[in-house]
LUMLONU-221144 format. One record per atom (N, C-alpha, C): x, y, z. Coordinates in steps of 0.02 Angstrom, whole numbers, plus 32768, in hexadecimal, padded with zeros to 4 digits. Each point is the difference from the previous one (the first is absolute). Layout:
BEGIN
XYZ;...
# end
This chain:
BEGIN
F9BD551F8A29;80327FF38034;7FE07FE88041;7FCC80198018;7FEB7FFE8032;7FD97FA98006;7FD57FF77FD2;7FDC7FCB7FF5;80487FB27FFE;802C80277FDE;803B7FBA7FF2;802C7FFE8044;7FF880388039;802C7FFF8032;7FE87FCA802D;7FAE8012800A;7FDD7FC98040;7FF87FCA7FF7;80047FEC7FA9;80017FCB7FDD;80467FD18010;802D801E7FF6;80337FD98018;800B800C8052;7FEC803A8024;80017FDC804E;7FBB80208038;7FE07FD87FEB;7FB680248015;8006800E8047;801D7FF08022;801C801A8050;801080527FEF;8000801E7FD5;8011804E7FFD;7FD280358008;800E80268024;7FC5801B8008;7FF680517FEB;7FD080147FFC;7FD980407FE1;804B80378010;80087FEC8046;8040804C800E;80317FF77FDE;800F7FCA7FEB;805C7FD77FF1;7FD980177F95;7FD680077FED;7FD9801E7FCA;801B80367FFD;7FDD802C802A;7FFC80428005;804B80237FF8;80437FEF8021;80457FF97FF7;80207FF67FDB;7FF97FB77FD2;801880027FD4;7FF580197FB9;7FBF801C7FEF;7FE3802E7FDA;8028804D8015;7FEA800D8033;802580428011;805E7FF47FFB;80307FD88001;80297FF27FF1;801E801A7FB2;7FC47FDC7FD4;7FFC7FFE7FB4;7FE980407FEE;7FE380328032;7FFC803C7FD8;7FAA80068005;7FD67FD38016;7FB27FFD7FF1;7FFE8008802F;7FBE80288029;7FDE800F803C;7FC87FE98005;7FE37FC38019;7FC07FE58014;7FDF80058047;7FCA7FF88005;7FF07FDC803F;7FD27FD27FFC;7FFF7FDF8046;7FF17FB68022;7FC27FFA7FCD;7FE380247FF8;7FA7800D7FE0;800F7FE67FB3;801A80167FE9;800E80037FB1;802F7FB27FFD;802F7FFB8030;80197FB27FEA;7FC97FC68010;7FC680138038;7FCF7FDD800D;7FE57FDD7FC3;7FDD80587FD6;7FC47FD97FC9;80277FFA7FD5;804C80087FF7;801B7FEA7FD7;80027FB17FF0;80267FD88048;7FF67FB87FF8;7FC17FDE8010;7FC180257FF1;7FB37FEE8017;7FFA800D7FBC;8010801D7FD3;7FEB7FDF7FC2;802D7FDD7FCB;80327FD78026;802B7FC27FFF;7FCE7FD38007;7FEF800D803A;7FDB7FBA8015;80237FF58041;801D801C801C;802B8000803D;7FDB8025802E;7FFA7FE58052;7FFA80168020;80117FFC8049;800D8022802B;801D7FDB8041;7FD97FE9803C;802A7FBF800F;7FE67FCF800D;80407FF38041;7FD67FCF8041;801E7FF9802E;802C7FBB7FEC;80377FF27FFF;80297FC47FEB;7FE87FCC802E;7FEB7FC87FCD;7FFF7FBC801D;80387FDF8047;7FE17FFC8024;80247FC58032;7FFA7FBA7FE2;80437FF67FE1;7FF57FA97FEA;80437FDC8021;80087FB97FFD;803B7FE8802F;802A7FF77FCC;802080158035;806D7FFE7FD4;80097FC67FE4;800A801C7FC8;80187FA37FEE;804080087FE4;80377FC88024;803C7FE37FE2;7FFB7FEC7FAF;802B7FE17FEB;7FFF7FEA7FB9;7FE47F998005;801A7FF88039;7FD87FBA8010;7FB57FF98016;7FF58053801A;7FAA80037FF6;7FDB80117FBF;802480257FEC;7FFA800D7FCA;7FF37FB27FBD;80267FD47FFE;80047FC77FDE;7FE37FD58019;7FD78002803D;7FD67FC8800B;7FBC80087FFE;7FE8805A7FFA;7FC9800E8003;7FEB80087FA7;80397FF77FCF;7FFA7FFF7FC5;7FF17FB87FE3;80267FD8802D;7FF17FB07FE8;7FC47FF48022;7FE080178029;7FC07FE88024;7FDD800D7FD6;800580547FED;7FCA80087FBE;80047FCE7FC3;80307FE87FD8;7FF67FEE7FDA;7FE07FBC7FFE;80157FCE803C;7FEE7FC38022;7FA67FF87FF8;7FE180448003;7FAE7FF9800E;7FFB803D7FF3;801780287FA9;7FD680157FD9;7FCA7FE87FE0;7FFB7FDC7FF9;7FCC7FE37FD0;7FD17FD58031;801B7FF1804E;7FCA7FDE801E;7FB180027FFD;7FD27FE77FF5;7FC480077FFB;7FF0801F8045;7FAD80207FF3;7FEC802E802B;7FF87FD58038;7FE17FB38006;7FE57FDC801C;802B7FCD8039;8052800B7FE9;80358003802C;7FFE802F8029;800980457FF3;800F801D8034;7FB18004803F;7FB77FEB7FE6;7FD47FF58038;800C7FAF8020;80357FDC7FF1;80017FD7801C;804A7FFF8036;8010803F800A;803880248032;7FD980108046;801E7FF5803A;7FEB80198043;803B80298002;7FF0802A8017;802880558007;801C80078050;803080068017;7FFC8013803D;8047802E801F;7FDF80288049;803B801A800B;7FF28015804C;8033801D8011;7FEE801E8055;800380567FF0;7FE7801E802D;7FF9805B7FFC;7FE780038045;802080488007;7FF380238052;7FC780317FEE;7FCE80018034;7FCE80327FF5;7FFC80438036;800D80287FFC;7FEC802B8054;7FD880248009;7FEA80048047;7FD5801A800D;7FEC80478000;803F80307FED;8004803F8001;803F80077FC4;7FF880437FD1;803C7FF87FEF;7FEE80107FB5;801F7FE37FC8;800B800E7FC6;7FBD7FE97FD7;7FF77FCA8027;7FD27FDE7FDB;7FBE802C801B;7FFF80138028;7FBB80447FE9;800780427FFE;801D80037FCC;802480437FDB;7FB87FF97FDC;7FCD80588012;7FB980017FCA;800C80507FE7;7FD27FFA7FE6;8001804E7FE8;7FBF8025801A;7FE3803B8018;7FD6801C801D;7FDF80427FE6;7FBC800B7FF3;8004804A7FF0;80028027804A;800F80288009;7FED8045802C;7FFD80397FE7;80018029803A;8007804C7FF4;804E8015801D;800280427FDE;803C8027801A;8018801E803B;801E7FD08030;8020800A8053;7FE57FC08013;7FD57FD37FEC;7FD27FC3801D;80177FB0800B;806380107FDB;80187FCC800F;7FFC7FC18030;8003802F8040;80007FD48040;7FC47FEE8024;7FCB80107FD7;7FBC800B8014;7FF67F9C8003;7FF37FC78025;7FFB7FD2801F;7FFE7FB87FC9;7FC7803D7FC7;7FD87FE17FBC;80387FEC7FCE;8028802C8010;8041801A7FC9;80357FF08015;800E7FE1802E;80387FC68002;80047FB98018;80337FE97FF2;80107FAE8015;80327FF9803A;7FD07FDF802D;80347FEE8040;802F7FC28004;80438030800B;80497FD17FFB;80017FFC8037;80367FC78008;80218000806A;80437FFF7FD5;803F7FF98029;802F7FFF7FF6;80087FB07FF4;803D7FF37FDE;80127FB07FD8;7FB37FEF7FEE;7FEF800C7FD0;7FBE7FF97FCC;7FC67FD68030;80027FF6803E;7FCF7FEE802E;80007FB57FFB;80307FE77FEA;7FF77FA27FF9;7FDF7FFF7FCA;80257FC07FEF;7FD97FD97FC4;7FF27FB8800F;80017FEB7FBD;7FE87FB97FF7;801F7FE27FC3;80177FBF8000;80397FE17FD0;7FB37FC07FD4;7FF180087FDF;7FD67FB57FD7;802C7FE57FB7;7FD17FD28010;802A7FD57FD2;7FB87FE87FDC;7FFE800B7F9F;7FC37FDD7FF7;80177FF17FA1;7FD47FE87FED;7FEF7FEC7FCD;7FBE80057FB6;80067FF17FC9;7FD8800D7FEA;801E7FDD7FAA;7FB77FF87FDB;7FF77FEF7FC3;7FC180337FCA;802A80037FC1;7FC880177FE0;7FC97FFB8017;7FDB7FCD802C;7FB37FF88001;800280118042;802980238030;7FE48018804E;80407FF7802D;7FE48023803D;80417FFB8034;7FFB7FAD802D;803F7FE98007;7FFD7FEB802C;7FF47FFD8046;80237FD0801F;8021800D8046;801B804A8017;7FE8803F8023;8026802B8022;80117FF8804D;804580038014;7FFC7FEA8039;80338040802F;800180078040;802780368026;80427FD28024;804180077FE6;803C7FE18019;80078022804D;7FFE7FEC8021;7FF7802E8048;805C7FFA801A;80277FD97FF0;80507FE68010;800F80297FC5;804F80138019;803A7FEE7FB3;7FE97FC47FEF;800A80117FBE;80077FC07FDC;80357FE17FE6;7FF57FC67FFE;80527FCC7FF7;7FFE7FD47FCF;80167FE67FDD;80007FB87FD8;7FCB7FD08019;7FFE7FF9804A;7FC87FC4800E;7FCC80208013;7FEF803C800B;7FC780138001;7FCA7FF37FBC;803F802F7FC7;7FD680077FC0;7FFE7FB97FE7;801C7FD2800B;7FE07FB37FEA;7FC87FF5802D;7FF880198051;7FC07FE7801F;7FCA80287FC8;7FFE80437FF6;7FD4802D7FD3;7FC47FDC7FCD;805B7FDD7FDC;7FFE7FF17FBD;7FB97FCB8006;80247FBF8035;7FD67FBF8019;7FCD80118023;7FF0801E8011;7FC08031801F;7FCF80147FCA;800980237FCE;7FE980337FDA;7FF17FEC7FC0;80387FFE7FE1;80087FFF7F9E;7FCE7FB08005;80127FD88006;7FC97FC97FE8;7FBA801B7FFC;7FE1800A8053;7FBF80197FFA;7FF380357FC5;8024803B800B;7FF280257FC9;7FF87FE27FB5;80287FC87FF2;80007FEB7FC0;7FC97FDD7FEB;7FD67FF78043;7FCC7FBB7FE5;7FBC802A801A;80168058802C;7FBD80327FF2;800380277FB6;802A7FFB7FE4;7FFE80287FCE;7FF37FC47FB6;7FFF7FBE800F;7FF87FE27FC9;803E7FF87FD0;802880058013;80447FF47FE8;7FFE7FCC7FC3;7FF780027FC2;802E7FC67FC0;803A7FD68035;7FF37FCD7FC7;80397FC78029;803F80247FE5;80317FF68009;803F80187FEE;80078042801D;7FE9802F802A;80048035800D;804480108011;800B80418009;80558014801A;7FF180318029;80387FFE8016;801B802D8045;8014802D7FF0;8004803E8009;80368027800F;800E80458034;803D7FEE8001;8014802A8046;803180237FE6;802F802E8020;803880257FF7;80447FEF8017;8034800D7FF2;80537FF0800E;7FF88008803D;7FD980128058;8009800A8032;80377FBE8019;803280138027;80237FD3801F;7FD47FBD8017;7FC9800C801C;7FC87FDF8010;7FEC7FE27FF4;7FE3800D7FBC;7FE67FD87FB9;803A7FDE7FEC;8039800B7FF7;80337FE57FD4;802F7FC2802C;7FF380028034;80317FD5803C;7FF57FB17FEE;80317FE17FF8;80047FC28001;7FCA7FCE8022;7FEE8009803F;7FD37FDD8010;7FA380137FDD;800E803C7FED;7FC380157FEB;7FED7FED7FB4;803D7FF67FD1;7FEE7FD47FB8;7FF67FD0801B;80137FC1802D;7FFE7FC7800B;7FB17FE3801B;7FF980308026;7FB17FFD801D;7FCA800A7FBF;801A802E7FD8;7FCB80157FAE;800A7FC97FEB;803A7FE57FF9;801C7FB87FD7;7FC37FD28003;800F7FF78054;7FE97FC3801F;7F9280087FED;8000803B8010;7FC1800A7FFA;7FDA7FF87FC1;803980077FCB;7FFA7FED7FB1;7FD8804A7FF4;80098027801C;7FF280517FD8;80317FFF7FC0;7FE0800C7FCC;801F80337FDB;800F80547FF4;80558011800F;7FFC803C8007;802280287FCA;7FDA803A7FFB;8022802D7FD6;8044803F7FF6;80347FE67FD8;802C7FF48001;800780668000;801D80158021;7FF380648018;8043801B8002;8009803A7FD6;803780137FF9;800E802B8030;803680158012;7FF080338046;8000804E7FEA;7FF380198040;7FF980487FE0;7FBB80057FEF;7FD07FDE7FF6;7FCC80157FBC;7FBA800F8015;8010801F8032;7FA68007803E;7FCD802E7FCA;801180107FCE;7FE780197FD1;7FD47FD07FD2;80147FBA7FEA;7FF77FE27FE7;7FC77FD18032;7FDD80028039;7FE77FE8802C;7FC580278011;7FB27FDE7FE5;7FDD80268002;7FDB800A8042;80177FE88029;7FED8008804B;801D803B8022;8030801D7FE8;801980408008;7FCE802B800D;7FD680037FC2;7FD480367FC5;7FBF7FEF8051;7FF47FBC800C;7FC07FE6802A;8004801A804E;803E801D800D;802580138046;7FF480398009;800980317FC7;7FE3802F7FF2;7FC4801A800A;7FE17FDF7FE7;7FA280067FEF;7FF17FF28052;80117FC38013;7FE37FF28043;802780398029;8024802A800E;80228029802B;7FD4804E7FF2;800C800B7FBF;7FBC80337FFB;7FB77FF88023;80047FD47FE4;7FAA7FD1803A;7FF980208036;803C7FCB803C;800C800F802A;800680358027;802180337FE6;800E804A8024;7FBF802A7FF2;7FC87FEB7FBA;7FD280247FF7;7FC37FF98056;80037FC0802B;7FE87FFA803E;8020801F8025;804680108008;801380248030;7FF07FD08045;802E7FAD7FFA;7FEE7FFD8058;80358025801B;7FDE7FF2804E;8028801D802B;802E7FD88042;80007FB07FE7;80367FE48019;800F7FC57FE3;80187FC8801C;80247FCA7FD2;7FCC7FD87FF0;7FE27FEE8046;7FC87FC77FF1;7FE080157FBF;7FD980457FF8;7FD580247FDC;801D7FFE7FBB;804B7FF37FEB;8016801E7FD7;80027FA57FCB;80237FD2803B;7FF87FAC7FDD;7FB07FFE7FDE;7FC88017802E;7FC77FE17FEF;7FE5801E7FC3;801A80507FF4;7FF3801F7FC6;80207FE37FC9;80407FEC7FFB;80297FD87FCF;7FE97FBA7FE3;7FD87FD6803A;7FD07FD27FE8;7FCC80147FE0;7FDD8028801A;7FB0801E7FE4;800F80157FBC;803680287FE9;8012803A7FC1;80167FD07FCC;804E7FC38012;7FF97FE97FDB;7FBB7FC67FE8;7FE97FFC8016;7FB27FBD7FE0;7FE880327FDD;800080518020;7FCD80207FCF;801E80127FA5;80367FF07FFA;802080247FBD;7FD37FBB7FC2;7FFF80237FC5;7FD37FCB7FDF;802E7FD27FEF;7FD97FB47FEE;80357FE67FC6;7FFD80007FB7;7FC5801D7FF9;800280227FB7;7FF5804E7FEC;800A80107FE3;7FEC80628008;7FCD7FF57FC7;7FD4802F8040;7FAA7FF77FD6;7FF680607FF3;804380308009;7FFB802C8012;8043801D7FCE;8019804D7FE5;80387FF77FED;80437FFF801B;7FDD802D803D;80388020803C;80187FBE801A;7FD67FC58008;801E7FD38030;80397FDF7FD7;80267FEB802F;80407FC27FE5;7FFB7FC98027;7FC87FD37FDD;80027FC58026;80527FE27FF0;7FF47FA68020;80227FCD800B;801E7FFD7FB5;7FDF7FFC7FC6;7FFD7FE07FDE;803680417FC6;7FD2802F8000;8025802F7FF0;805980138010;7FFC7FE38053;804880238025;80377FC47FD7;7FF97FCF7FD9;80127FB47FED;800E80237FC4;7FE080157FCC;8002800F7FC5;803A80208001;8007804B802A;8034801C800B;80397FE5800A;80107FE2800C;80517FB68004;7FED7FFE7FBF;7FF17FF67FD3;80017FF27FCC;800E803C7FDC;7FF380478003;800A80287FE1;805580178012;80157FF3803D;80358015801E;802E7FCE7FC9;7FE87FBE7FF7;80487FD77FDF;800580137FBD;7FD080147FE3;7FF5801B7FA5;803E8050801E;7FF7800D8017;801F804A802F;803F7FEF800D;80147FD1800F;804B7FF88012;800B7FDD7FBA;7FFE7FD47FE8;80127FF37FC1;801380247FE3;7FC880357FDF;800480407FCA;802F802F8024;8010800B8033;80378021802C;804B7FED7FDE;80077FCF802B;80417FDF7FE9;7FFF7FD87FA6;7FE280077FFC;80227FE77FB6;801280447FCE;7FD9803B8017;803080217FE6;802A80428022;80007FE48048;8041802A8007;80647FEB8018;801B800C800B;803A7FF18003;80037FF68052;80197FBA8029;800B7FF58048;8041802B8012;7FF18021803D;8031801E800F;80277FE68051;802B800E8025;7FE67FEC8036;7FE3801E8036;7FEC80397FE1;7FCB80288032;7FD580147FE4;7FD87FD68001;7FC2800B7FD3;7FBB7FEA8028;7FC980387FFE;7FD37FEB8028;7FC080157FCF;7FCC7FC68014;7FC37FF47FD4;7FDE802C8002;7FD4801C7FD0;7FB78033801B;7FDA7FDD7FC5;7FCC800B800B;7FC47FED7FD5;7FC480108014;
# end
């Protein structure tokens, strides 16, 4: 009973167990339903944060997969990756872990200094290919439609011709109003980019996500202590990540690429065999 309950709604938990057993006449506790579904093979686990998807996200992130299942490996290193992310200078992003002793919390060694509103940040905008990062750059304005075309005309070329770019290379960016604005296909048009065609919703499917990450860990592992300090570390950290992993721990460039590839075999095998609902949201 117990094993077929979490099975059909794994949101249930050990107490809502413990109740309905005692309901039925059986008296357990939390301990015993533990190694009970631990030698299921079950165990608890913090639930995925993944994005909501409608049934039209849902159907476009299924046709994307199928569009470039079978793409060769050597397509997706001929993709430039890109996106914008906020970094700050205080705050989440240097969330560490510490040993001490017992009462030694506040002891200077043993904590991280916050200000109030996460002490400022910093907005970049950058890029990258299986074989290395591009262009990283600090948006210092909101950004607007004609900014991110100055970016684009600024940036993505050079990057394409430091990284050695294949002829035919592609673009890709995300559904941002930004990216998607009328004058901004026209300028890709005109520029004769080829871009890649992105379902929305799918920041999962974008291995620059995974690279935002890595560089933000970086980052907070220096601990600057203001903005200037914090841009110049974001330059320095990302050049330092490899573009190949000569190591196991590392996740180079090349590696973070592969992963888009594991994600679409992942949505495929997802949806083909389950039933669309209209509230239905991805995990994998």
């Amino acid at each position: 009973m117990i094993t077929r309950t979490v099975s059909k709604n794994p949101r249930t938990t050990r107490g809502d167990l413990v109740n309905d057993l005692q309901r039925a006449g059986t008296k357990v506790t939390k301990a015993t339903i533990s190694n009970t579904l631990c030698r299921q093979g079950l165990k608890s686990c913090s639930a995925r944060r993944v994005p909501l998807l409608k049934p039209v996200h849902v159907q476009a992130r299924l046709k994307f997969a199928r569009e470039h299942l079978d793409d060769p490996e050597e397509d997706w290193e001929n993709v430039i990756w890109s996106d914008e992310t906020k970094i700050e200078l205080f705050g989440k992003n240097s969330t560490r872990r510490v040993w001490r002793r017992k009462n030694a919390e506040l002891h200077p060694k043993n904590t991280i200094p916050t200000v109030k509103h996460g002490g400022g940040n910093i907005m970049l905008w950058g890029c990258f290919s299986a074989k290395g990062p591009g262009r990283l750059i600090r948006v210092k304005e909101r950004m607007n439609g004609a900014m991110y075309r100055e970016i684009l005309s600024d940036n993505l070329l050079p990057s394409a011709r430091a990284l050695k770019m294949k002829r035919g290379w592609v673009f890709q960016h995300d559904n941002d109003p930004k990216h998607t604005a009328r004058a901004t296909k026209e300028w890709l048009r005109k520029k004769h980019f080829k871009v890649l065609e992105w379902p929305s919703q799918s920041p999962d499917l974008n291995p620059i996500e995974n690279l935002w990450r890595e560089l933000k860990v970086r980052v907070a592992q220096q601990q600057p202590q203001n903005i200037t300090a914090l841009e110049e570390i974001c330059m320095e950290e990302l050049a330092k990540i490899p573009a190949t992993g000569s190591q196991l721990h590392e996740r180079p460039f090349n590696k973070l690429v592969q992963g888009t590839v594991e994600v679409i075999w992942d949505i495929y095998s997802i949806f083909k065999t389950i039933r669309l609902t209209s509230e239905f949201t991805i995990c994998h």
